[in-house]
N, CA, C and O atoms as CSV, one atom per row, in Angstrom:
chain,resi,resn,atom,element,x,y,z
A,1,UNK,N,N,45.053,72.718,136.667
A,1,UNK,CA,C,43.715,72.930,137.204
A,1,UNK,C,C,43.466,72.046,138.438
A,1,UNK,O,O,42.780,72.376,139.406
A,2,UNK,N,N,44.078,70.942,138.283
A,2,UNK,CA,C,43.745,69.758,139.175
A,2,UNK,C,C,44.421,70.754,140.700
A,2,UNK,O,O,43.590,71.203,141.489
A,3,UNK,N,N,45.721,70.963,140.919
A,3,UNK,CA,C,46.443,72.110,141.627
A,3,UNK,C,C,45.343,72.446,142.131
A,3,UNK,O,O,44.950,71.875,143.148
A,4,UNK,N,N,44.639,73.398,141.559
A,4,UNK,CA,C,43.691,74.534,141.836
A,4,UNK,C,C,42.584,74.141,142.593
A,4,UNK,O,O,42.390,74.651,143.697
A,5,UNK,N,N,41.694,73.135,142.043
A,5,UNK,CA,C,40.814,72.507,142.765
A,5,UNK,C,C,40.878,71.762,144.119
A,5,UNK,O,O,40.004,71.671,144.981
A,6,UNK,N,N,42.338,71.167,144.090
A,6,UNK,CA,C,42.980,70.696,145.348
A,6,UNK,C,C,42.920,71.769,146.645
A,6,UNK,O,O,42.289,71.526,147.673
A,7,UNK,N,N,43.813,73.197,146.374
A,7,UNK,CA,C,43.470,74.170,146.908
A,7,UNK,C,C,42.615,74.254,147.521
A,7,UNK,O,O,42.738,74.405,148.737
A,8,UNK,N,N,41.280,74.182,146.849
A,8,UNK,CA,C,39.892,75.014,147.095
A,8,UNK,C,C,39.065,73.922,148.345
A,8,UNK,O,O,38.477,74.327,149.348
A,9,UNK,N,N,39.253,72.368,147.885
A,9,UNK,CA,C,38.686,71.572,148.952
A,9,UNK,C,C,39.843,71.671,150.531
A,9,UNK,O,O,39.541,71.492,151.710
A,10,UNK,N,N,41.158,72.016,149.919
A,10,UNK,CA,C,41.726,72.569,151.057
A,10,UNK,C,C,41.271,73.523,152.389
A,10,UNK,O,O,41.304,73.423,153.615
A,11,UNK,N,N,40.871,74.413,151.476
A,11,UNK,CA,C,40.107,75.751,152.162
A,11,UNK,C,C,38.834,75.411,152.467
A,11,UNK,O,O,38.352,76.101,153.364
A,12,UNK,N,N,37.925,74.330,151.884
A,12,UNK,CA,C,37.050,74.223,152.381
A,12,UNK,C,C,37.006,73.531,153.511
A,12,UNK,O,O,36.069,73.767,154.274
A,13,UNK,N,N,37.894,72.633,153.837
A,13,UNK,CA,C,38.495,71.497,154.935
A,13,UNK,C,C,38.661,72.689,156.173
A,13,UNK,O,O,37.975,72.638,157.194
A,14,UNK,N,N,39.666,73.755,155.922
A,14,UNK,CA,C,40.122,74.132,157.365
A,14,UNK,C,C,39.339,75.368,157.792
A,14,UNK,O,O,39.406,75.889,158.905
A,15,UNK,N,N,38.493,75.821,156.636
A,15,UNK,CA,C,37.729,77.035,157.309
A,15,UNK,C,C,36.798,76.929,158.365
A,15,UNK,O,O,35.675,77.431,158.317
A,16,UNK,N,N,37.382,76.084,159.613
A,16,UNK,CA,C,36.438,76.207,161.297
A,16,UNK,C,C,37.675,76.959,161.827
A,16,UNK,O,O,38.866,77.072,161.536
A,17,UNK,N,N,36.958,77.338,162.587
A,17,UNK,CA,C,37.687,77.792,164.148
A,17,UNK,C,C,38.649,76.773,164.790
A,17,UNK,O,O,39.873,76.891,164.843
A,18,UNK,N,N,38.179,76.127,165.095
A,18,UNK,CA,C,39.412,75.261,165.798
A,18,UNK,C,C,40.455,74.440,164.892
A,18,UNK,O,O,41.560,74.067,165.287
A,19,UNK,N,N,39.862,74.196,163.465
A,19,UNK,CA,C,40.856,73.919,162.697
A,19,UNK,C,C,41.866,74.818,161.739
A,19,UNK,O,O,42.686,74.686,160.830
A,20,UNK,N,N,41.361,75.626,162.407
A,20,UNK,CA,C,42.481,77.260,161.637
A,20,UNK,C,C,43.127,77.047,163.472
A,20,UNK,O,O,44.339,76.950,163.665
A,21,UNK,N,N,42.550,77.023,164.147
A,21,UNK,CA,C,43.471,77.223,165.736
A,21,UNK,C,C,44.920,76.220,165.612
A,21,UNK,O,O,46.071,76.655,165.620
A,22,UNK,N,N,44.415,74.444,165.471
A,22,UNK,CA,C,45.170,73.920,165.071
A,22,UNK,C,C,46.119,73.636,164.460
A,22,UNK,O,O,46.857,72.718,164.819
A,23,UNK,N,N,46.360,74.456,163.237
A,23,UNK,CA,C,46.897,74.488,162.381
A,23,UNK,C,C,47.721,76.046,162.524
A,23,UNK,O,O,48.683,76.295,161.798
A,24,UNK,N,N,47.357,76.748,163.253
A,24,UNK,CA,C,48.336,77.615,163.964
A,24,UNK,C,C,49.124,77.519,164.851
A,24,UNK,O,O,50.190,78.115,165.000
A,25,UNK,N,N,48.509,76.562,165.652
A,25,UNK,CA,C,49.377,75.800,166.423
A,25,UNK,C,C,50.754,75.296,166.075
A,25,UNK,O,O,51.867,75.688,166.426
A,26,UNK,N,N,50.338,74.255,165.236
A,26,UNK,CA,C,50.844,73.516,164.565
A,26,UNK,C,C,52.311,74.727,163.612
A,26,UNK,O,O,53.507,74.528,163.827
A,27,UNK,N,N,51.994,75.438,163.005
A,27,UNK,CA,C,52.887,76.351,162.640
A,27,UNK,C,C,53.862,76.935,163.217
A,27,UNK,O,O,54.793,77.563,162.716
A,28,UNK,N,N,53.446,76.543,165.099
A,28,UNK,CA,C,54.713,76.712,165.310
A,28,UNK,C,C,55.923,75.537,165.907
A,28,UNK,O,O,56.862,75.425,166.696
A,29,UNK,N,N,55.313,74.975,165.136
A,29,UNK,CA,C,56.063,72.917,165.388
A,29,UNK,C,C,55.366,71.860,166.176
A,29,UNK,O,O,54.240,71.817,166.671
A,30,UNK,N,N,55.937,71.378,166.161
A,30,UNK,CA,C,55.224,69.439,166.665
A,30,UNK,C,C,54.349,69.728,168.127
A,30,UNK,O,O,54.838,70.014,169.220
A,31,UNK,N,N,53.229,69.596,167.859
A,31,UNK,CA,C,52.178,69.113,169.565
A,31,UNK,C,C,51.426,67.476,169.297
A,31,UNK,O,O,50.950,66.930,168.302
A,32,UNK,N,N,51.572,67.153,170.425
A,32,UNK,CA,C,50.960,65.979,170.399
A,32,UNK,C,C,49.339,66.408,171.046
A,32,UNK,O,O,48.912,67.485,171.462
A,33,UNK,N,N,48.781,65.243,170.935
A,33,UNK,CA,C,47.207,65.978,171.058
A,33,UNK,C,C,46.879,66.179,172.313
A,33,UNK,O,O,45.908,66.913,172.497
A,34,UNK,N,N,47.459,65.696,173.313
A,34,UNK,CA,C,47.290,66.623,174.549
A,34,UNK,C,C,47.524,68.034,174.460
A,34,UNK,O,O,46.878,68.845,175.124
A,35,UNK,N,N,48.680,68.433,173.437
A,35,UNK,CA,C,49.026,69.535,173.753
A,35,UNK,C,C,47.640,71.009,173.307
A,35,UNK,O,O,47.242,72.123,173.647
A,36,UNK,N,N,47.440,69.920,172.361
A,36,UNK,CA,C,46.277,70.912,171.338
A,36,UNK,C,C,44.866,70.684,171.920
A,36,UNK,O,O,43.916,71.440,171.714
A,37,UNK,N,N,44.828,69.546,172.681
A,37,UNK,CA,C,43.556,69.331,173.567
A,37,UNK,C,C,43.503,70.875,174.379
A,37,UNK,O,O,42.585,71.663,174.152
A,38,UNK,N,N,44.841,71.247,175.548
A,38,UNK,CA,C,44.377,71.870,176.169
A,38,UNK,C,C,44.509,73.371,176.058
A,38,UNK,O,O,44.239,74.165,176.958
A,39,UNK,N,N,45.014,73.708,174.694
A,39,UNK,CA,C,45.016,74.857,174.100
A,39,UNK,C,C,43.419,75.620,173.616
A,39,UNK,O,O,43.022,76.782,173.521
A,40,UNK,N,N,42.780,74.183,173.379
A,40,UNK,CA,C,41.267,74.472,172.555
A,40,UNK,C,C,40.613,74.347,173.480
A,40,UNK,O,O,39.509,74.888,173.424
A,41,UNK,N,N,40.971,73.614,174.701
A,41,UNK,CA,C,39.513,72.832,175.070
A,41,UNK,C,C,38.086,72.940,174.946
A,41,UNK,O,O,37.031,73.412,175.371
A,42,UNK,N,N,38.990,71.855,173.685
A,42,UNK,CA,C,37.622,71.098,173.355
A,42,UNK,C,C,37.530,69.540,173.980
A,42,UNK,O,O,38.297,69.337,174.921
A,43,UNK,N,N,36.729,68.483,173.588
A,43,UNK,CA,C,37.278,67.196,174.023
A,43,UNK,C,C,38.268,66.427,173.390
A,43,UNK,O,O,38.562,66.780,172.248
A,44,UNK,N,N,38.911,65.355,173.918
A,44,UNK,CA,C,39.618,64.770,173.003
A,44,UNK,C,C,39.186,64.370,172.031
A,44,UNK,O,O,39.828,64.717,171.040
A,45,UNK,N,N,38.175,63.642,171.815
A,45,UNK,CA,C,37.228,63.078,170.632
A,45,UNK,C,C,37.168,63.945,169.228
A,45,UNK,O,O,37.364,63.691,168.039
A,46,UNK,N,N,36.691,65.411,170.204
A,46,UNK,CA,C,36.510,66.501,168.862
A,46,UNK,C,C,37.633,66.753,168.398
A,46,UNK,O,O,37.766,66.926,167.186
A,47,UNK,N,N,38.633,66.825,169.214
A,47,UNK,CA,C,40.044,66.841,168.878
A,47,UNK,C,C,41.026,66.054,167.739
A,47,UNK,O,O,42.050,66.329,167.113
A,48,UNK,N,N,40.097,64.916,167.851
A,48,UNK,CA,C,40.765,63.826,167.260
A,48,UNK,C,C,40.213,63.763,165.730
A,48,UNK,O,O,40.789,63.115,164.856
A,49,UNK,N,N,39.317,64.331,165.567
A,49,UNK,CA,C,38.170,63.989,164.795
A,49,UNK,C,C,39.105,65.039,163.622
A,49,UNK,O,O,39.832,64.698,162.688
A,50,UNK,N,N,38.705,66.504,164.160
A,50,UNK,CA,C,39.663,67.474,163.723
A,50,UNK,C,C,40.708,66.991,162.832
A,50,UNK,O,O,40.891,67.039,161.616
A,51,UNK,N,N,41.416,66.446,163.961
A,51,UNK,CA,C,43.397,66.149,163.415
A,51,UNK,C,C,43.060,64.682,162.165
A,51,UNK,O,O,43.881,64.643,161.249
A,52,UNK,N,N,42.494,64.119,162.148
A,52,UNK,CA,C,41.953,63.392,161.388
A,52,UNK,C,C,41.445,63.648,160.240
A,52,UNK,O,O,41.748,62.811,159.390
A,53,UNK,N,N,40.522,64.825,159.748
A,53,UNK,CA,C,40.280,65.054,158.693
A,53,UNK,C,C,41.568,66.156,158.382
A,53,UNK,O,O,41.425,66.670,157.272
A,54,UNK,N,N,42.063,66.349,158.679
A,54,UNK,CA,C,43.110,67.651,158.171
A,54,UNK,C,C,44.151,66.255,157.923
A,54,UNK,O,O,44.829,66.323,156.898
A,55,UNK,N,N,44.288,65.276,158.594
A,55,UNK,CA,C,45.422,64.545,157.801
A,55,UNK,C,C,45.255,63.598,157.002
A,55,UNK,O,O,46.151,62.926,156.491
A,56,UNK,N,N,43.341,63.410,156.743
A,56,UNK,CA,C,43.414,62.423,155.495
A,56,UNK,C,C,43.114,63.704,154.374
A,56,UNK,O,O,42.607,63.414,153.290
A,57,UNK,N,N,43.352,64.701,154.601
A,57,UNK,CA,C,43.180,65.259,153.583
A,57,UNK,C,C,44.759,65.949,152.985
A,57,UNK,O,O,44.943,66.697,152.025
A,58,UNK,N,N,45.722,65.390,153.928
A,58,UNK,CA,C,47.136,65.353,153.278
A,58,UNK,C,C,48.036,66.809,153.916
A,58,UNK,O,O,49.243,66.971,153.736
A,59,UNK,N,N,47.034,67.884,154.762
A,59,UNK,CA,C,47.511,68.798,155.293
A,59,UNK,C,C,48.211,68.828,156.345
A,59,UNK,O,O,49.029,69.732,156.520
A,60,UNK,N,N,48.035,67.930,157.157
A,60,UNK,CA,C,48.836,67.520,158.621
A,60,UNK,C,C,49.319,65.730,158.402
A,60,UNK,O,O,48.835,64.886,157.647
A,61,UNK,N,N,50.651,65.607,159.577
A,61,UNK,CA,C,50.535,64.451,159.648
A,61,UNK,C,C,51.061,64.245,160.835
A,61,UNK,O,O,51.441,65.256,161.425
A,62,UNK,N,N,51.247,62.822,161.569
A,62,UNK,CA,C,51.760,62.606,162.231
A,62,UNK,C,C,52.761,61.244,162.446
A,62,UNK,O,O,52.850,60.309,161.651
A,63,UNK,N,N,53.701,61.428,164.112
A,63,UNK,CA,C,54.717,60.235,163.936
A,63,UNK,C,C,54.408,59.456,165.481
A,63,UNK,O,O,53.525,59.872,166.232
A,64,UNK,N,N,54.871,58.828,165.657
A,64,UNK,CA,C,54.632,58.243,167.127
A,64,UNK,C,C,55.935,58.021,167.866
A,64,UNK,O,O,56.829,57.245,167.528
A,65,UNK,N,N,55.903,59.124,169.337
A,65,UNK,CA,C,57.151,59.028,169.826
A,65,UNK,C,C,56.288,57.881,171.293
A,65,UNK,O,O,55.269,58.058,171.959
A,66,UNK,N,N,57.024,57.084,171.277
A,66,UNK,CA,C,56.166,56.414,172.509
A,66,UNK,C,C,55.058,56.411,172.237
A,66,UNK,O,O,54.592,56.250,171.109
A,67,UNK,N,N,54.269,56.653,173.592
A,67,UNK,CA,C,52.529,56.351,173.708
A,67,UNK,C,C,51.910,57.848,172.551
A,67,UNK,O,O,50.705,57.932,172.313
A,68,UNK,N,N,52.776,58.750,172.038
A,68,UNK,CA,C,51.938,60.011,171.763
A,68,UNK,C,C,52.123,60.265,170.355
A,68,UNK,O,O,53.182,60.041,169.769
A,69,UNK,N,N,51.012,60.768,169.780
A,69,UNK,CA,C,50.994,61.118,168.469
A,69,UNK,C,C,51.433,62.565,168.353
A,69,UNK,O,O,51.188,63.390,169.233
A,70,UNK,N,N,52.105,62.851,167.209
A,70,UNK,CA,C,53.014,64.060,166.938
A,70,UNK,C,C,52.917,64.826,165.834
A,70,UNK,O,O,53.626,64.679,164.839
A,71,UNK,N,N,52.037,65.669,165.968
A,71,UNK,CA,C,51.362,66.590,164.320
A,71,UNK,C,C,52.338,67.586,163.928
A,71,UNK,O,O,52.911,68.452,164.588
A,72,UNK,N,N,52.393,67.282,162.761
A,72,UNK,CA,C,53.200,68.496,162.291
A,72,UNK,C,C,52.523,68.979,161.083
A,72,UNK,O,O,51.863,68.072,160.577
A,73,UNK,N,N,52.458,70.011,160.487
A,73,UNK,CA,C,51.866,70.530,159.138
A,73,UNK,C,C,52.737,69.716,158.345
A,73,UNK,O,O,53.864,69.351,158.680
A,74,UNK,N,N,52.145,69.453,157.271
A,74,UNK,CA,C,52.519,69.361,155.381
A,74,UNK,C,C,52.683,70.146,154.310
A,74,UNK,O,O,53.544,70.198,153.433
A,75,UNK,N,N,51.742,70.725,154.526
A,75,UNK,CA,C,51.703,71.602,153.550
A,75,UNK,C,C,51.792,73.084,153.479
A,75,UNK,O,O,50.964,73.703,154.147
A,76,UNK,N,N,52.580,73.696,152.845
A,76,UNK,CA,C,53.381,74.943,152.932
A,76,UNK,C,C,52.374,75.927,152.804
A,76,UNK,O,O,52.321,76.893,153.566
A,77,UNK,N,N,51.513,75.722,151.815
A,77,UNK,CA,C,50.712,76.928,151.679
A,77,UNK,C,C,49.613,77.364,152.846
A,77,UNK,O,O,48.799,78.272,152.676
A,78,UNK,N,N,49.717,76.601,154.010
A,78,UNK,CA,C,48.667,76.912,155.140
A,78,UNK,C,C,49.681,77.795,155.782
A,78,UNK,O,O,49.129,78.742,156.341
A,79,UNK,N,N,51.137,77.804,155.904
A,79,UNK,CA,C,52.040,78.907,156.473
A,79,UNK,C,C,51.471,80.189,155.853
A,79,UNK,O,O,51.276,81.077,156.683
A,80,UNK,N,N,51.114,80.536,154.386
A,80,UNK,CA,C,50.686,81.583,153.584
A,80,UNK,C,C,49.242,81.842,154.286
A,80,UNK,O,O,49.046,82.733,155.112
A,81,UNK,N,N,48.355,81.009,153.871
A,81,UNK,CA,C,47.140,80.868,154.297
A,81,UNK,C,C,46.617,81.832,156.062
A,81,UNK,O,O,45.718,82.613,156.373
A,82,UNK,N,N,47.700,81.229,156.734
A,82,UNK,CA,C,47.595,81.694,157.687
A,82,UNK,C,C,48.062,83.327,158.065
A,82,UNK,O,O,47.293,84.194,158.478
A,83,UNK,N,N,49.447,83.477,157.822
A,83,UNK,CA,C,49.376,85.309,157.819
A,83,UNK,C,C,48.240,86.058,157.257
A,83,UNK,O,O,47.764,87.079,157.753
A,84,UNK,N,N,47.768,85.361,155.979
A,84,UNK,CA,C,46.594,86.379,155.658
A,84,UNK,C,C,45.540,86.503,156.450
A,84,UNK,O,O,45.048,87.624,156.576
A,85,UNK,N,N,45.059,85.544,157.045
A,85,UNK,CA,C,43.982,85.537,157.712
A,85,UNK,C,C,44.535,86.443,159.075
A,85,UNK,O,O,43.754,87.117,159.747
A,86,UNK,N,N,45.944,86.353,159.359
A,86,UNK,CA,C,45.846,87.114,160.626
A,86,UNK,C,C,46.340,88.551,160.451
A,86,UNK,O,O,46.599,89.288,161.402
A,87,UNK,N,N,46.478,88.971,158.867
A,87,UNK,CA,C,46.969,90.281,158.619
A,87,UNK,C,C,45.454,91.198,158.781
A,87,UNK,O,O,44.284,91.030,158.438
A,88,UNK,N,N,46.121,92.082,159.398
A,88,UNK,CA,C,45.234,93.544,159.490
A,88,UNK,C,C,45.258,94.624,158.321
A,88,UNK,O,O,46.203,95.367,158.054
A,89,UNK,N,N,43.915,94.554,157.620
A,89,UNK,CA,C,44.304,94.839,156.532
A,89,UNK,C,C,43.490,96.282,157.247
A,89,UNK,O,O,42.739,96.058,158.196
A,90,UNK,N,N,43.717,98.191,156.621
A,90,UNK,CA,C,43.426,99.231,157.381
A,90,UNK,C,C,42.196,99.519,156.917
A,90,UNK,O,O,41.295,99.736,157.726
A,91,UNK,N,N,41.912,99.578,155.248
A,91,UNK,CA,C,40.625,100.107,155.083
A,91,UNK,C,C,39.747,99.034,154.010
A,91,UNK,O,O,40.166,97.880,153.919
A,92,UNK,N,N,38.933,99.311,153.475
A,92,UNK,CA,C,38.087,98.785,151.813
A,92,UNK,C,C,39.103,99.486,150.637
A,92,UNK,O,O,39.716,100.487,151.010
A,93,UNK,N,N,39.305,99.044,149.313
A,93,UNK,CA,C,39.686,99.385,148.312
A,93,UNK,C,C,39.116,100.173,147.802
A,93,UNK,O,O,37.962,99.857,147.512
A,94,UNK,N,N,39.545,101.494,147.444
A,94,UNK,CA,C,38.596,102.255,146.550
A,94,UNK,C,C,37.664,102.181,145.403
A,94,UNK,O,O,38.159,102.142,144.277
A,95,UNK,N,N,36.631,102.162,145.517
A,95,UNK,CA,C,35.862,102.059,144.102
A,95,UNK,C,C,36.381,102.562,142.998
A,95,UNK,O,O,37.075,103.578,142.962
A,96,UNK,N,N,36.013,101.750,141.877
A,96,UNK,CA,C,36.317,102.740,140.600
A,96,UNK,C,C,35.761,104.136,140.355
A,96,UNK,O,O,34.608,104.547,140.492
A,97,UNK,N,N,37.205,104.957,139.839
A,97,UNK,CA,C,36.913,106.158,139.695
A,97,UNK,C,C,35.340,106.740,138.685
A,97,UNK,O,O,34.895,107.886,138.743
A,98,UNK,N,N,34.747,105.603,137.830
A,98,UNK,CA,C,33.967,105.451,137.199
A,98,UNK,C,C,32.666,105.003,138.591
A,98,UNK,O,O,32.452,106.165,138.937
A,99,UNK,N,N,32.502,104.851,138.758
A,99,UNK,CA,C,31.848,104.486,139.867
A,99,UNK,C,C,30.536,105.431,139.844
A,99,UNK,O,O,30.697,106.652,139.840
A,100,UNK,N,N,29.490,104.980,139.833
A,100,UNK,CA,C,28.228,105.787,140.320
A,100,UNK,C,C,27.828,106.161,141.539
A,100,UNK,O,O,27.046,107.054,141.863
A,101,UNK,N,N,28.674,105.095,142.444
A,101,UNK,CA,C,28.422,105.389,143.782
A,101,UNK,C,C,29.354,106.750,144.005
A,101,UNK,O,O,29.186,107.858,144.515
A,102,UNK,N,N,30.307,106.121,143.409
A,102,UNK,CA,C,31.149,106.774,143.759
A,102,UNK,C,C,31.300,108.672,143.389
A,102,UNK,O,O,31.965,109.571,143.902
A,103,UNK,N,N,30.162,108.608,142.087
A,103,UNK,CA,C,30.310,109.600,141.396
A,103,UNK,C,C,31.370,110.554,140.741
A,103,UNK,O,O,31.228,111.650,140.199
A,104,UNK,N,N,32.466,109.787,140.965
A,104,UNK,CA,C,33.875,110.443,140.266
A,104,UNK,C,C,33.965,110.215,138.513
A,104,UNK,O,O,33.896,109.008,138.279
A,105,UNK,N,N,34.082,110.942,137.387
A,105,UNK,CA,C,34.557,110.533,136.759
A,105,UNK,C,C,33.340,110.008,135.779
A,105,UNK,O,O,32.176,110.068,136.175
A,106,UNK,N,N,33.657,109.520,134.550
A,106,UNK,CA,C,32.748,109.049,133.294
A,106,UNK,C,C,33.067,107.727,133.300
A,106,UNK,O,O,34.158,107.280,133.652
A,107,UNK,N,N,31.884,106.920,132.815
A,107,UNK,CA,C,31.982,105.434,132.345
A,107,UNK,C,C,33.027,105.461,130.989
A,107,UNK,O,O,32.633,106.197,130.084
A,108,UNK,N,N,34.230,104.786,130.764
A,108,UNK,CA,C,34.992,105.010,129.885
A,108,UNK,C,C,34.749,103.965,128.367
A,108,UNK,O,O,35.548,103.803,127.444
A,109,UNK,N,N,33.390,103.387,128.533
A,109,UNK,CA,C,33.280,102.770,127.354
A,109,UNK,C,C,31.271,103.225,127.274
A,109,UNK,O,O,30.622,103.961,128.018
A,110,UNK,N,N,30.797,102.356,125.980
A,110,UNK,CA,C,29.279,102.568,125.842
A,110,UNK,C,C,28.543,101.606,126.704
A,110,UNK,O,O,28.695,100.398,126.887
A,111,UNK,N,N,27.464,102.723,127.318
A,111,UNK,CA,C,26.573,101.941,128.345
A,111,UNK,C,C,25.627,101.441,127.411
A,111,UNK,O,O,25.203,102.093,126.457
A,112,UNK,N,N,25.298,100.275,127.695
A,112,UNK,CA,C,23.690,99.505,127.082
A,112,UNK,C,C,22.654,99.850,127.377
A,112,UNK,O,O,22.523,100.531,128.394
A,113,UNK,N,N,21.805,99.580,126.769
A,113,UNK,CA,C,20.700,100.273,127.252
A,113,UNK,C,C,19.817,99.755,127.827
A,113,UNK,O,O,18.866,100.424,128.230
């Protein structure tokens, strides 16, 4: 369960815009924060702020080559995370054939009253 809940403050952490940008970035290997500065531009500050909560929260990290910091993802399931969000899904799922909207078909157990 603990797993699970981890997950969920996960998703609650990266669901912005620029921190789903980042982290796409990032998916496709090491930028230092110039690099991701001028991909977003945004400021460095906001930038920093960003890469900061995504790595105390264990999803990104970084190394220091010289003067520059070097992000790389951690965690595998934002590779997953991410195709879905960029898959094109074609239509809505069909309603149940039971469906009132839908009007196909009988309720297959007893309605309450």
């Amino acid at each position: 369960m603990n797993d699970y809940l981890s997950r969920i403050e996960e998703l609650k952490l990266v669901a912005h815009p620029a921190r789903i940008a980042i982290l796409d970035e990032l998916s496709n290997g090491v930028k230092c924060v110039s690099d991701i500065q001028d991909f977003l531009e945004i400021s460095q500050s906001n930038v920093s702020q960003h890469l900061s909560a995504l790595r105390h929260a264990g999803v990104i990290d970084f190394y220091i080559d010289g003067r520059l910091r070097c992000y790389y993802l951690r965690q595998p399931f934002i590779l997953d995370l991410l195709e879905i969000i960029k898959k094109d899904y074609p239509a809505e799922l069909p309603g149940p054939e039971c469906c009132p909207v839908t009007k196909k078909g009988k309720y297959p157990g007893k309605r309450k009253n």
